[in-house]
N, C-alpha and C positions, 0 to 999 in steps of 0.2 A: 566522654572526651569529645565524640562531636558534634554533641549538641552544646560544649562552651565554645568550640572553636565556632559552629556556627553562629552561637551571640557574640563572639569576637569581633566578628566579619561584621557583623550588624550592624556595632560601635563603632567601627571604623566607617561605615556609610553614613551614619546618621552623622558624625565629626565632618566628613566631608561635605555633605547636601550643605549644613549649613553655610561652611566657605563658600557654597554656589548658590547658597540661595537668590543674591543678590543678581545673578544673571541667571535668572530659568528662562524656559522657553515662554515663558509665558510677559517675559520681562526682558526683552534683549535692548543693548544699548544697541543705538542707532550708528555708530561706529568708531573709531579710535579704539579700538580693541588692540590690545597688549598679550606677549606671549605668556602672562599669569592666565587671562582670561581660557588659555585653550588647556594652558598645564591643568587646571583645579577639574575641568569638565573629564579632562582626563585622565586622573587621579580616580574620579569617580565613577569614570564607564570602567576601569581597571579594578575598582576595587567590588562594584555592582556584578561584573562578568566572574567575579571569582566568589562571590556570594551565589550564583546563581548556579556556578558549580560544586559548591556545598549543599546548597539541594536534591542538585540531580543526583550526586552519588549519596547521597543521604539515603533519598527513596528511589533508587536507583530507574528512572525516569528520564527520555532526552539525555543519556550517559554518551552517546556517539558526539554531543556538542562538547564536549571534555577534550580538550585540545592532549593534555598531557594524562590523561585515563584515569582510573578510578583505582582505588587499592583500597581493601577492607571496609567501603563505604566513604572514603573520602576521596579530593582530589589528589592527585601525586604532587604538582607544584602547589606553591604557598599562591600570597596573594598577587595578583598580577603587578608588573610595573611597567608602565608607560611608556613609550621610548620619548626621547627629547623633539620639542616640536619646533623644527629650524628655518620656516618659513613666515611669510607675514600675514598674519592675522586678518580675515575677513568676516565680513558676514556671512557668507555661504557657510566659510567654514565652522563659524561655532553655532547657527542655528541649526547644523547637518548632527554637531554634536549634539546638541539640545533635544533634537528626535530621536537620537539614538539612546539617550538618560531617560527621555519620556518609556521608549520601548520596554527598555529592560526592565524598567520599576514596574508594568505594568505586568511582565511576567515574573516578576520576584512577586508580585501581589496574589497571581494567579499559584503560585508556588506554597505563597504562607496559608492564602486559606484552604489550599486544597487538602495543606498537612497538618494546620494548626499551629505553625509553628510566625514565633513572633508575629502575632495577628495585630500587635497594639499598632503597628509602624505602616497598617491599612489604611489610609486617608480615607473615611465613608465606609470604614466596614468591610466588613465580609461578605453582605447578601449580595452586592453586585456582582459575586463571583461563586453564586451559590453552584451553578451548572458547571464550574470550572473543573470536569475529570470527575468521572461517577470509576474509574475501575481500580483498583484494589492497588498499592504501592508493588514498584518492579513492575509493571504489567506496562510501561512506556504510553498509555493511552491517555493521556494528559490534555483537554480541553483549553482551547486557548480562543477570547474572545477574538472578533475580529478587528477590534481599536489597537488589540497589541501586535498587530502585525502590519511593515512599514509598505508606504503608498511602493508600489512596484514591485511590492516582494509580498503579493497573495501566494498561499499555495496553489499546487495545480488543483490539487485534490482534497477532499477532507472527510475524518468519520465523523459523523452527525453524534448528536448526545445522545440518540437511540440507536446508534451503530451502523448505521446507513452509510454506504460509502457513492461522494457522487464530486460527479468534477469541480471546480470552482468559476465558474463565467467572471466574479466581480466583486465588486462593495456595494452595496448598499447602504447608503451612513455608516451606521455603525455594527451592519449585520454581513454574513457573506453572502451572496446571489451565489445559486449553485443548480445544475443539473438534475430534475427527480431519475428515478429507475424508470417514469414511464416520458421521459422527457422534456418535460412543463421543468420552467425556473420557478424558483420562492427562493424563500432568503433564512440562512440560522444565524441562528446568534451568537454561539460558538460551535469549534470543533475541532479535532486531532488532527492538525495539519498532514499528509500526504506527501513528503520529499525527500527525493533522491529514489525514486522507486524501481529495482530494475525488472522485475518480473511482473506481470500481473494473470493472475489466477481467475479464470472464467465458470465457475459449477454450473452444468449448462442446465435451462428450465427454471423453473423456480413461479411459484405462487398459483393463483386457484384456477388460473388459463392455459398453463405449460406446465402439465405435470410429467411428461416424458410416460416411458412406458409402466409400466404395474410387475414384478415379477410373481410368479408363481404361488410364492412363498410369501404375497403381499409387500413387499418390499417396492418401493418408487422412484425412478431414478431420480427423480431431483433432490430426494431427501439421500440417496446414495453417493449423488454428485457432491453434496454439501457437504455432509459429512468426509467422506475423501478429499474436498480441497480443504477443509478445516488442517487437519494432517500433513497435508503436502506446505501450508504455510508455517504447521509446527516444524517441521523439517529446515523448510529454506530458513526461518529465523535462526533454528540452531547452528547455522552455517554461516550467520553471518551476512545472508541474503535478502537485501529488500525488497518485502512484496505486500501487493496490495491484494484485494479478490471485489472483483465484480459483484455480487451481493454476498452478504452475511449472514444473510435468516431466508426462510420462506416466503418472498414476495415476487411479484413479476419484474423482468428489467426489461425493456425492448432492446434489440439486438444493437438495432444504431446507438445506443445508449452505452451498450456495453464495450463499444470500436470507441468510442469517442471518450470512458473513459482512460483506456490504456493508451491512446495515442495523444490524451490533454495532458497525461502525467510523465510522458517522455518513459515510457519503460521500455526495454531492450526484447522485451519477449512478452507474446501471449498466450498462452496457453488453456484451453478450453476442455471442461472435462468432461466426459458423455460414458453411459454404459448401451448398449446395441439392441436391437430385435430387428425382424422376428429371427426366432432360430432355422438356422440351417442344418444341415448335415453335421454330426460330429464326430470327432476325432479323439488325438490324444494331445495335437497341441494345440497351444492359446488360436485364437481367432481376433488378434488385436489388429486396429488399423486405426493409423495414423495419417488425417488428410494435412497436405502441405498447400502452400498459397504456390500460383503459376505466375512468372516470366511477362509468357506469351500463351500462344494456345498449343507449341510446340514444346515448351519447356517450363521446370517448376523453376521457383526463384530461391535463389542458391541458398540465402539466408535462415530460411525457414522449410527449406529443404534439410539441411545439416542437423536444425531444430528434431527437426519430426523422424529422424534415421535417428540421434541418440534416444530418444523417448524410446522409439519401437523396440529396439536392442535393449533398453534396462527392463522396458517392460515384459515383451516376452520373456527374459532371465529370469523374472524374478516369479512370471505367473509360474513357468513349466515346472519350477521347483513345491508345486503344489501337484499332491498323488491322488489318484481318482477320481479327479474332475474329467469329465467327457469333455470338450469345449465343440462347441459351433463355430462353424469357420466357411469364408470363404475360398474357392480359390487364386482369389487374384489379392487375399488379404496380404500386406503391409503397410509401407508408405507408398503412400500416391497420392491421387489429382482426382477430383470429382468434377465435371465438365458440364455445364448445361448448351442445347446444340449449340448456342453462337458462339462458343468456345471460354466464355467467364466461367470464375470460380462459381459451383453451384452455393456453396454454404456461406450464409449471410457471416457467421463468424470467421470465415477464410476470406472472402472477397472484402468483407468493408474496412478491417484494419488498417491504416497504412504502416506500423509497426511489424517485424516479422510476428506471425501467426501459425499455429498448426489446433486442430483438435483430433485428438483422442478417445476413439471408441475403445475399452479398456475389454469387452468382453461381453457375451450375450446376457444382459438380465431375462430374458423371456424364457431362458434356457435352464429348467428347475437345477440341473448341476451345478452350474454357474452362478444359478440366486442362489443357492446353499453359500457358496464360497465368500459371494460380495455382503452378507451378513455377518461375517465375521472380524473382529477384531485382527486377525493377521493377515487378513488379505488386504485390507484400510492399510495397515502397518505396510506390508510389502510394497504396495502398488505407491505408497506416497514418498518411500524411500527412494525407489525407482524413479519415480517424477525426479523426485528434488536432486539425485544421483546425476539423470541426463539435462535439467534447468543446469547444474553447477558447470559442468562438462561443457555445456555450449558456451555460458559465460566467461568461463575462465581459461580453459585450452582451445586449442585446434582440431581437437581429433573429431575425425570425420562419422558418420552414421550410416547406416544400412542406406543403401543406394532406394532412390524413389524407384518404383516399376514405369515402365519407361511408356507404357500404353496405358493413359488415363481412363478413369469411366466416365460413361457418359449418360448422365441423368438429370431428369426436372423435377426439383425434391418440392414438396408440397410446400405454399407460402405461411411463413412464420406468422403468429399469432401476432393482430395488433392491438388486442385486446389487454388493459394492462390499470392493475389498481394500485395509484400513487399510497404509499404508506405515510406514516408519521414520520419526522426526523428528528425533532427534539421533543 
């Protein structure tokens, strides 16, 4: 049934393009324009935007653009209609349309060949859209060139066709200018646009310079970090939460890289994820701590203050209900301030953001108790639930977090690596 309502919709596009052939964008009258002229264009962005919502809930992809939602793979409303267009007729006005008919067709085209579906109504084929979304239908990761995206309205951000996630600087003709992980611009050719993003996910370390520490048990936290924010993004999606993550695989990102993308893409929170050495003295509870961004040199900043008290609280909850882990701990462990003497934040991931920030040391990897526990599948499970638990909690209520300790430390942490190997992107 919706694959004929989808050829329905199709019929009715192709009845209308012809009524508008005679005014494309590539053919506009020079003016005397008539309110037929703006009704036909817009019959057709009406009847194109509800095509294009036969798709998304088709292969359920870009479903959040579904004004009126999705039910059993379809859209809920029928086909869109118009409203009445009561002013007088310009140029502005219908080559505005004009770009907006060019837009959409161009992602109805990125749509049919990605699924195979009505390919014949592809002006040139399919191979120009051969890169358009390598990930598996429902998966939302949908490749969009960047011709189909309108002058002013790049994304901030975008996943490369090799899953690289990195800012957007621009255009290039007809490519995107973008940000690498080691901070050099190049250009792709397409990519999973990046918007509306409120969280972004930091797994701190990453590739063959910054591998963080090694536990016991062989275990390395940048591959522990990864794996845990993989989780904590499974999490925030199932809730409805948009988030991105700072790198995706195993390569290096420089730190400025990584501030710059979560403050290019407007998100509400950053969250940075770290496991600790070397070990201390042990106990019987967690040893987590949670650094928050400062004020001044006298006070944290309330934002990511509130931030970094809910984390502490879900996360100590959730580690202590694990039995016979020893844990390493500090005494001054919670939330707090790390201070280098002239009184700035010590941690390039705390001080460079201008988005509220905290990172999260979750617990000692050098501490063989504690590398036992972070090998496991329910400690990933726990600790990302926890995350996604205190992310929701900030975003959405008021409720306040374990108080920051009120006397910051004060330390000069050794300088980040700037050593860094730009990867592939498409």
């Amino acid at each position: 049934m919706l694959l004929q309502l989808c050829r329905a919709a199709t019929a009715v596009l192709l009845a209308l393009a012809l009524g508008a052939s005679a005014a494309s964008a590539q053919n506009v009258p020079s003016g005397g324009f008539t309110s037929g002229d703006i009704a036909v264009r817009d019959r057709l962005i009406a009847a194109q935007e509800s095509q294009l919502d036969y798709y998304r809930c088709r292969f359920g992809v870009d479903v959040s653009a579904v004004s009126g939602g999705c039910a059993d793979g379809s859209p809920t409303p029928g086909l869109g209609r118009p409203g009445v267009f009561g002013g007088l007729p310009t140029f502005v006005e219908v080559a505005a349309r004009d770009r907006l008919i060019a837009r959409q067709e161009a992602l109805l085209n990125v749509y049919r060949c990605r699924y195979g579906m009505d390919t014949h109504a592809v002006r040139g084929g399919c191979e120009q859209f051969a890169n358009a979304g390598s990930a598996a239908p429902g998966s939302g990761a949908l490749l969009l060139p960047a011709d189909a995206i309108a002058d002013g309205g790049l994304p901030k951000g975008l996943v490369t066709p090799a899953g690289v996630t990195v800012a957007v600087a621009g255009r290039d003709g007809d490519a995107y200018r973008v940000v690498t992980p080691c901070g050099n611009h190049a250009t792709v050719r397409t990519g999973r646009p990046l918007r509306d993003v409120r969280v972004v996910i930091d797994p701190g370390h990453g590739g063959p310079f910054d591998t963080g520490p090694r536990g016991p048990n062989g275990l390395v936290e940048k591959d522990l970090n990864l794996t845990l924010s993989r989780a904590v993004l499974g999490e925030l999606a199932s809730r409805g939460i948009a988030a991105a993550t700072t790198r995706t695989g195993d390569y290096g990102t420089l730190l400025r890289v990584r501030a710059l993308f979560a403050d290019a893409l407007g998100a509400e929170a950053l969250v940075s994820l770290h496991h600790n050495a070397p070990t201390f003295a042990t106990g019987a509870a967690p040893g987590s701590e949670v650094f928050v961004q400062s004020e001044s040199r006298q006070s944290a900043r309330a934002d990511s203050a509130r931030l970094g008290g809910l984390l502490y609280g879900e996360i100590t909850e959730a580690l202590s209900r694990f039995t016979g882990v020893r844990w390493s701990r500090l005494r001054d462990a919670g939330v707090l301030r790390v201070l280098v003497p002239d009184g700035r934040d010590a941690y390039g991931m705390i001080r460079r953001p201008n988005l509220p920030a905290v990172l999260v040391e979750y617990g000692y990897l050098s501490n063989p108790s504690e590398a036992a526990l972070f090998a496991t599948d329910e400690y990933i499970s726990a600790a990302a639930k926890a995350t996604a638990n205190a992310i929701e909690a900030y975003l959405n209520t008021d409720r306040p977090g374990t108080q920051v300790r009120s006397q910051p430390r004060v330390f000069t942490p050794g300088n980040a690596t700037s050593r860094c190997a730009d990867v592939e992107l498409e």
